[in-house]
N, C-alpha and C positions, 0 to 999 in steps of 0.2 A: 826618198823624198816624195811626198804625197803629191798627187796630181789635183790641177783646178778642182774636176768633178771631184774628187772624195772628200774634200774641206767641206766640214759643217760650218753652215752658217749660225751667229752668236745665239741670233733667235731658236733654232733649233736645238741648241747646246742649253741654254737657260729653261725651255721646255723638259727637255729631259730629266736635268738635272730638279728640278722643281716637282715635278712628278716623281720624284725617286728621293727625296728628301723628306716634302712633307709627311709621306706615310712612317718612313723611318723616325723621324722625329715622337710623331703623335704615339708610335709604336712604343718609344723608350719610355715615354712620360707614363703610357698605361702601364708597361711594364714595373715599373719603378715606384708605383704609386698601387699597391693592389688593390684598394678600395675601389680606385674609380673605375677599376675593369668590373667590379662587381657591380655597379651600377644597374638597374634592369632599365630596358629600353619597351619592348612590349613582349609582355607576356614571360617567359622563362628566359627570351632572348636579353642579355646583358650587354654591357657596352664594349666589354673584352671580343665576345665571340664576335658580335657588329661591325667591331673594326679590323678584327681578321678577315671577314669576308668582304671586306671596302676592298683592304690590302691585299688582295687575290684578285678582285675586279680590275683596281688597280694596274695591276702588275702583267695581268693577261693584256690589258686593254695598250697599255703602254708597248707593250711586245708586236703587238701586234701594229701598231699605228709605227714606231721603229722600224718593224721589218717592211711595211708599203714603202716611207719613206726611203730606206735604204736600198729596195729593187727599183723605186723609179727616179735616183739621183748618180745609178753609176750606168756607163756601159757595160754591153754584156760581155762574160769572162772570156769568151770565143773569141771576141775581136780585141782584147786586149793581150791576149795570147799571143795570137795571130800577128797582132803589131808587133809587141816584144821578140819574137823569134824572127820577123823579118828584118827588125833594125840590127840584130845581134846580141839582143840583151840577155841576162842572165835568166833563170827561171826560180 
């Protein structure tokens, strides 16, 4: 059973999930439609290649803002150890 500290809050869970959709989404449409990835945006750069590298910014940026959030929402593993083997709990 999960403890208080490791529950995401809704707002959190909606963040995520929303950062991690719309890219997927706009992904399948270019994908599936190959014209509009041919699109040119500026210069040689098209709208395909464009949105690959949103989708990497994306994706780094989100990992990254995930992992802040999630070292400064739990205790640290030392004292969660520490507690579990002094109550008798399992590992």
């Amino acid at each position: 059973m999960p403890s208080d500290s490791s529950r995401h809050s809704p707002r959190d869970i909606r963040m995520l999930v929303t950062v991690n959709a719309l890219p997927l989404a706009v992904g399948v449409l270019l994908s599936c439609s190959t014209p509009l990835g041919e699109i040119p945006v500026y210069g040689r750069l098209t709208l395909g290649i464009a949105w690959a590298l949103t989708q990497l910014v994306v994706l780094v940026a989100g990992t990254c803002w995930y992992e802040n959030r999630a070292a400064s929402s739990y205790a640290p593993a030392s004292a969660t150890t520490a507690a579990s083997r002094s109550a008798g709990g399992a590992w």
